[in-house]
C-alpha positions in Angstrom: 21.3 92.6 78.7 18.9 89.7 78.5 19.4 86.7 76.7 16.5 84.7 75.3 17.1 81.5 75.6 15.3 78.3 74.5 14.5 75.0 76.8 13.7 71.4 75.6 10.0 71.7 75.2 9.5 75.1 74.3 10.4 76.8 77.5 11.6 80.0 77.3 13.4 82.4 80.3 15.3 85.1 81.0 17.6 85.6 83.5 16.7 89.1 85.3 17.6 90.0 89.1 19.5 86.6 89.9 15.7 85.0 88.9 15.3 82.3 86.3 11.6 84.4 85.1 9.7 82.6 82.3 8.5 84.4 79.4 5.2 83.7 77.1 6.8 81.9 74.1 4.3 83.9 71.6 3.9 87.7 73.2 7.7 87.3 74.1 6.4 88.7 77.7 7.8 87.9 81.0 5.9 86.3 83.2 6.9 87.1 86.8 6.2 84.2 89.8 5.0 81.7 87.1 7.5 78.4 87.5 7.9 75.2 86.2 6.6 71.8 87.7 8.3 68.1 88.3 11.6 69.9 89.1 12.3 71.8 85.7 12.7 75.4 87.2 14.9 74.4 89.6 17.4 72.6 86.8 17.5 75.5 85.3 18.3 77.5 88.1 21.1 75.0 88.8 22.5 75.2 84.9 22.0 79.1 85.5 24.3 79.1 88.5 21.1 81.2 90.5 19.8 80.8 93.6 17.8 77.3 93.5 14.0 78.4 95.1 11.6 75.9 96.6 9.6 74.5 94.1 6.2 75.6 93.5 2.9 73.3 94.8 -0.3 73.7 93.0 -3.3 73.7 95.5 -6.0 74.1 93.3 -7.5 74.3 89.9 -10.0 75.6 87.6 -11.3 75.5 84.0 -11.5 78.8 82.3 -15.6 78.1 81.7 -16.4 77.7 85.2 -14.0 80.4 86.1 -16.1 82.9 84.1 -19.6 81.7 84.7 -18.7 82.6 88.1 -19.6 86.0 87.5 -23.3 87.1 87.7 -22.8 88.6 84.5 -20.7 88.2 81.4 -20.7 90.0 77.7 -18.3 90.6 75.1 -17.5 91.9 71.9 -15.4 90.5 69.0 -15.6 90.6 64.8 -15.2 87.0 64.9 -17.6 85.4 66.8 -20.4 84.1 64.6 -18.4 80.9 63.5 -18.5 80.0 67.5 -22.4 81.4 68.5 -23.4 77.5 69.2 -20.4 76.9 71.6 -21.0 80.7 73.5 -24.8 79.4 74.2 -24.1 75.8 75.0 -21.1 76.8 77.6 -22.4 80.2 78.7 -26.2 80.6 77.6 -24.8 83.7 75.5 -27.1 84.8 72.1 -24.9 86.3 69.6 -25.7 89.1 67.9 -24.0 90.2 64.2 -23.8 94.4 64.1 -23.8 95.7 60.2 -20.3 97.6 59.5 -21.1 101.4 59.8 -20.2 101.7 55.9 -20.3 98.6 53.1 -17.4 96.7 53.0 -15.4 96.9 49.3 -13.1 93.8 50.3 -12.6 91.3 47.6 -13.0 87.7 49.2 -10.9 85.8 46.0 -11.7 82.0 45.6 -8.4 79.9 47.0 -6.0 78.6 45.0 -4.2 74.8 45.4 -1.2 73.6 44.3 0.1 70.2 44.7 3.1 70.5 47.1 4.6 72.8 48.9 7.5 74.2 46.8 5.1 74.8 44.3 2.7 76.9 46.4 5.1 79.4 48.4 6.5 79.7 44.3 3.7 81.2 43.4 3.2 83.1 46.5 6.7 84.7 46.2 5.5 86.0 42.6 2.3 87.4 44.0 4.0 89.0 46.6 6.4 90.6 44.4 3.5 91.8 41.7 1.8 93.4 44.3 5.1 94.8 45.7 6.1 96.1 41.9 2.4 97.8 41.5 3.0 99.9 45.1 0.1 97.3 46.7 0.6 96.5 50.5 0.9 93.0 51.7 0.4 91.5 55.0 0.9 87.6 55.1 -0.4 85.5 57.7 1.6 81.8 58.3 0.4 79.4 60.9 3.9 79.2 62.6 7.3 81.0 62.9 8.8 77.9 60.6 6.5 79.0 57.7 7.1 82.3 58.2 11.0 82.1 57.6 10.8 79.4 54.6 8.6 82.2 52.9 11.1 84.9 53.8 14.1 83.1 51.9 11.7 82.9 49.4 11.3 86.4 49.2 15.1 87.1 49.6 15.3 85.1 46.3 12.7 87.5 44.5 14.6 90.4 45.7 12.1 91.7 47.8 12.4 93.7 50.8 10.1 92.5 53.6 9.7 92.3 57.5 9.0 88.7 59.5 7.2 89.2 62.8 6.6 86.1 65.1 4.8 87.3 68.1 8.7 87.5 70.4 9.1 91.0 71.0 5.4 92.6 70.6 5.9 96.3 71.4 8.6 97.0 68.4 5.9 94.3 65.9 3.3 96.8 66.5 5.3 99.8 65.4 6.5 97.8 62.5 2.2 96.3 62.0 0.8 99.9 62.1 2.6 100.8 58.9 1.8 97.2 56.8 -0.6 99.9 55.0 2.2 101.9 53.4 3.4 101.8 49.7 4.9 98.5 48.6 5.4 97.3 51.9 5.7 93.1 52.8 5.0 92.5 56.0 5.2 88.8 57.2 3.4 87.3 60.6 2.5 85.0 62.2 -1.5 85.2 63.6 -0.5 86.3 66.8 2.1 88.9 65.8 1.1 92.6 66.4 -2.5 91.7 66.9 -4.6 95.1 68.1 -2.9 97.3 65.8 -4.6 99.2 63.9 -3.2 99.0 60.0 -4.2 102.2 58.2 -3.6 102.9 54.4 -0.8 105.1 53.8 0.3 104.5 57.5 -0.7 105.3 60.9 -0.2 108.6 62.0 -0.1 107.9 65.8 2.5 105.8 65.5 4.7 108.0 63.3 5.0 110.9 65.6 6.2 108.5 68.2 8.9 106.9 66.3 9.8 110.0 63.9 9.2 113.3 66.5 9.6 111.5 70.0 12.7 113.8 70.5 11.7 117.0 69.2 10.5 119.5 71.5 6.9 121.2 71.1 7.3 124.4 68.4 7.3 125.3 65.2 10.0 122.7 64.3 7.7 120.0 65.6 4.6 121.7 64.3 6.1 121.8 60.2 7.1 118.2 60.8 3.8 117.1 62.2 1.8 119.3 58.9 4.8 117.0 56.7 3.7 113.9 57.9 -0.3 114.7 57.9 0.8 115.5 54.0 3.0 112.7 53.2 -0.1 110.0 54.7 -2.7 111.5 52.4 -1.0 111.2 49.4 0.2 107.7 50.1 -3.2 106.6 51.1 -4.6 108.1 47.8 -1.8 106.2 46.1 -2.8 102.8 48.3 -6.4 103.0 47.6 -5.5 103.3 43.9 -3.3 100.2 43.9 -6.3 98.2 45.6 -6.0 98.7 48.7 -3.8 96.5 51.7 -3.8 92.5 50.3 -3.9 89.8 52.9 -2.4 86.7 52.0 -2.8 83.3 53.7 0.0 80.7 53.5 -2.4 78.2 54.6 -6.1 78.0 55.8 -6.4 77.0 59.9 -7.8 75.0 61.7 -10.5 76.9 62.8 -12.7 79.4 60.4 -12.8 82.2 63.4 -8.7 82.7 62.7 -9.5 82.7 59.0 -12.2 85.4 59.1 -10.0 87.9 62.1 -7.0 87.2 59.3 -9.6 88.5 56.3 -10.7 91.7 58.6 -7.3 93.2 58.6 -8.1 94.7 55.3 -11.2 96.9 53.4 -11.7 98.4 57.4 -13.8 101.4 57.3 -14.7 101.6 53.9 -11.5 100.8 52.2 -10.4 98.7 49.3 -8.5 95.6 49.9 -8.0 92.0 48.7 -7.5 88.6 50.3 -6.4 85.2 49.2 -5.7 81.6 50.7 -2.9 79.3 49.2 -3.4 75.7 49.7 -1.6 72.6 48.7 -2.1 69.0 50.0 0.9 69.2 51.9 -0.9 71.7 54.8 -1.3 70.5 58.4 -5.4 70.8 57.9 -5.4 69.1 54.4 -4.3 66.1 56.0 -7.8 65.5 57.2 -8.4 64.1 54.1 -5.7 61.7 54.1 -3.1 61.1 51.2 -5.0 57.8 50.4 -8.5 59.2 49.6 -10.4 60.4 46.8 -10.3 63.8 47.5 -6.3 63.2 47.5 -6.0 61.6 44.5 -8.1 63.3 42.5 -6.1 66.3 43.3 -2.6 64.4 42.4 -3.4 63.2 39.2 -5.1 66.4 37.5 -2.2 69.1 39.2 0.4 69.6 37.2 3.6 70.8 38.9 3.3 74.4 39.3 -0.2 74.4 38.0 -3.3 75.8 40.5 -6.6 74.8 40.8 -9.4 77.6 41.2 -12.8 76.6 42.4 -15.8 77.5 45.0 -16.4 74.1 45.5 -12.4 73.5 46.7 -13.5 75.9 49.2 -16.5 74.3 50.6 -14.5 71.2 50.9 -11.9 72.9 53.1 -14.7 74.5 55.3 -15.7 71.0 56.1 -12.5 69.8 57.4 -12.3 73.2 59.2 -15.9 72.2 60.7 -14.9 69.2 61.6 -11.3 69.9 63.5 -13.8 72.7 65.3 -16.3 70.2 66.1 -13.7 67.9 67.5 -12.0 70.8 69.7 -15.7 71.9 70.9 -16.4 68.1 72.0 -12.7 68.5 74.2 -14.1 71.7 75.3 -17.6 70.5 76.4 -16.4 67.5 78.3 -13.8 69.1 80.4 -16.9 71.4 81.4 -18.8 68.0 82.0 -16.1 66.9 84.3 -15.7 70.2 85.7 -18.8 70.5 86.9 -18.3 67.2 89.2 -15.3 68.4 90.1 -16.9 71.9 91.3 -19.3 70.1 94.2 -16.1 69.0 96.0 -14.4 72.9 95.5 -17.4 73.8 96.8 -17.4 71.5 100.0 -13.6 72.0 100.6 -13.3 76.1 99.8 
């Protein structure tokens, strides 16, 4: 049996073979050979009662940009990279090119909604969630961090509504559990990294079914009837789906950067489907606070919200775009100038490797 357990500074371990072995905090992996500086891995080992190993001395570095443009050719493909085409040709001298989807997309974009605080907003996300629920609509809501994600699932308790919270620990079982998000009336909460890859089909996904449902019955005509039964049973719930509107994403909160937005969005109307999606905002968020609670923006927004009451507007939107521009722009400028020190720090590599 492993035990998970939790270090000052978000360290997490597992004790497996008489080995302290850390594990990825967000894909819940372990990581085998990586340890801790400044003595840390060995403490543990101590507090463990495991053999203490010699620490671990780093001989050499490198940034992830000069890493790749060390190959003689680099390419790569993603639904999310138009937000960061400057960055991919200032960095790596990469044009980005936008493919058309093979059929027109029929997702409904809405307009975001803002509420004053923070009680107020997961309120009315709760009763959202549970009209959708009540209609047979699928939900899948994205939170910036495993906190959010359990506040909004006591909300939901509250409502009655039955609902799964993933946060990105134990990836293999999420993305059982993400591959049927597409299903009739089902609530599925995660975080953005949780079950990423899976591919959420209406009525759910058929792959995935046989392996949890028929991984123990034996080829014949047993496991051929259940097999035509389960073909059946996904056709008439994706008929059933489509009718309800399809899967609904809904945001908690808008990120920092647009690119998580917009991969968040493409989880729903894939391939020709229906679907809907929808930010909540308040002035509470971790992004919002760009603005600051002293200025106009913030003030404004205090004295004509009501408690409970939501404001509705395009130009809300554009607003928050901005501050998601800006927090980009600032992360870029980090980017670039590790690259600008990099690249003194590559003639000496050079000379001494």
């Amino acid at each position: 049996v492993l035990v998970l357990h939790r270090y000052p500074r978000d360290r997490h371990y597992v004790i497996r073979d008489g080995l302290v072995q850390s594990v990825d905090e967000y894909t819940g992996r372990i990581q085998p050979g990586r340890t801790w500086n400044d003595g840390l891995h060995q403490a543990i080992e101590a507090k463990e009662g495991v053999s203490i190993e010699p620490e671990n001395q780093t001989l050499a570095t490198i940034t992830f940009q000069k890493y790749f443009r060390m190959y003689p050719t680099i390419s790569g493909m993603t639904g999310t990279a138009a937000t960061e085409a400057q960055e991919f040709f200032d960095i790596y001298k990469l044009n980005v090119v936008e493919i058309p989807t093979n059929v027109p997309v029929l997702r409904v974009d809405e307009t975001d909604q803002f509420f004053k605080n923070t009680a107020d907003k997961f309120g009315a996300i709760a009763k959202s969630i549970k009209e959708a629920h009540d209609r047979g609509q699928p939900v899948l809501v994205g939170t910036v961090s495993i906190e959010k994600s359990e506040l909004l699932s006591e909300y939901l308790d509250k409502e009655g509504v039955k609902h799964a919270v993933l946060n990105a620990r134990f990836h293999e079982q999420e993305a059982h559990i993400v591959a049927q998000a597409g299903r009739i009336g089902a609530v599925t909460i995660a975080t953005n990294m949780a079950g990423r890859g899976t591919d959420i089909q209406l009525g759910g996904n058929y792959e995935f079914r046989l392996e949890d449902e028929l991984s123990e019955v034996p080829e014949g005509k047993e496991r051929d009837k259940a097999i035509a039964k389960i073909k059946a049973e996904i056709a008439e719930e994706k008929d059933r789906v489509r009718a309800a509107g399809g899967l609904f994403v809904l945001a908690t909160e808008r990120h920092e950067s647009r690119r998580i937005d917009n991969k968040l969005r493409g989880r729903t109307g894939r391939q020709g489907d229906p679907g809907l999606s929808r930010f909540y905002l308040c002035l509470e968020d971790d992004l919002l606070r760009i603005f600051g609670s002293e200025t106009l923006f913030a003030k404004m927004m205090n004295s004509s919200l009501e408690d409970g009451e939501a404001i509705v507007g395009k130009w809300l939107s554009k607003a928050i775009e901005t501050a998601q521009r800006k927090v980009e722009a600032r992360n870029y400028d980090m980017r670039k100038q590790l690259v600008e020190y990099d690249n003194v720090m590559n003639d000496q590599r050079r000379v001494i490797y």
